[in-house]
C-alpha positions in Angstrom: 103.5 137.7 145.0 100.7 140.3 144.6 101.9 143.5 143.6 101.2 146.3 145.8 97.7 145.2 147.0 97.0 145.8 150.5 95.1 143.1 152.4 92.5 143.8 155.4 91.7 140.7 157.3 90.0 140.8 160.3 90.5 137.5 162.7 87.7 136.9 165.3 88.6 134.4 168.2 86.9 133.8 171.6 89.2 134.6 174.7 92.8 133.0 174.4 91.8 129.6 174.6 94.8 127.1 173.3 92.1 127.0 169.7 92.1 130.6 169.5 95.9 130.8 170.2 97.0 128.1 167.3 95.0 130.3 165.2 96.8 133.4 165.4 99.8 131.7 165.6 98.9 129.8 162.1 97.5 132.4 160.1 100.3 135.4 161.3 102.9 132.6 159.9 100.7 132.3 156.7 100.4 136.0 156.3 103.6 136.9 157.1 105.1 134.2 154.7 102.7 134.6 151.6 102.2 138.7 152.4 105.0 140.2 154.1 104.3 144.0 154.5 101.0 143.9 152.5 98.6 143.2 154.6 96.6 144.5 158.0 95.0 141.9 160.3 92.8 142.8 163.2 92.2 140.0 165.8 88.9 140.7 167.5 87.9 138.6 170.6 84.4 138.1 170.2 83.6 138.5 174.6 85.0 141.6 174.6 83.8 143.3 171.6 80.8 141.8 170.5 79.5 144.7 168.6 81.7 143.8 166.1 81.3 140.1 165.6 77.5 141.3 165.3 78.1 143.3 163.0 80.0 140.8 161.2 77.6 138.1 161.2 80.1 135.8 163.5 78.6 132.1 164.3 81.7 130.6 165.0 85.2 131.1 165.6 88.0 131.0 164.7 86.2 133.0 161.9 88.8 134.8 159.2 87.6 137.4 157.1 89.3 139.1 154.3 87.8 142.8 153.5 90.2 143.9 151.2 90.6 143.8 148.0 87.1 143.2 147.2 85.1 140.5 146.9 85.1 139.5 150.7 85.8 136.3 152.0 85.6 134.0 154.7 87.1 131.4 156.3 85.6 129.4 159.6 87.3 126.8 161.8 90.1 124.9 161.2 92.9 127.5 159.8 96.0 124.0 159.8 95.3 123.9 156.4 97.6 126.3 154.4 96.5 125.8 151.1 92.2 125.7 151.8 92.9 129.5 154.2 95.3 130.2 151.2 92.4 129.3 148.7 89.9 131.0 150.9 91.3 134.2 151.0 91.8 134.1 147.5 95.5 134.4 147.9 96.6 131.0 145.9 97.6 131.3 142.0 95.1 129.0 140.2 97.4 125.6 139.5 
């Protein structure tokens, strides 16, 4: 779907709550479906390493962000929606 463009998204959750859970679930499904073998995602829990959700600017979670290729997105909440995380990565062709 995108050539050979190599995708860094960075998934931050708290703790593996049943929210935090259905959101890794969803948005491996979505990768793996729309992506298959061209992208990297990093799940950070947000308790354990909070240096990085500072760093990142986290105020809620489930928060996606996509790194790579420029320009960075992101994505907060709700990730049920295929098309809106699709959309919000940047990852849908314009219809």
């Amino acid at each position: 779907m995108m050539g050979n463009t190599m995708y860094q998204i960075r998934l931050y959750i708290v703790d593996a709550t049943k929210s935090s859970t259905k959101a890794v679930q969803e948005l491996e499904a979505l990768l793996e479906d729309k992506l298959k073998g061209q992208y990297s995602l990093k799940i950070i829990d947000v308790l354990t390493e909070p240096e990085l959700a500072e760093a990142d600017k986290i105020l809620a979670t489930p928060t996606v962000i996509k790194t790579a290729p420029a320009p960075e997105t992101r994505i907060i909440g709700d990730l049920s929606d295929s098309e809106k995380v699709l959309a919000g990565l940047g990852l849908e062709e314009p219809s």
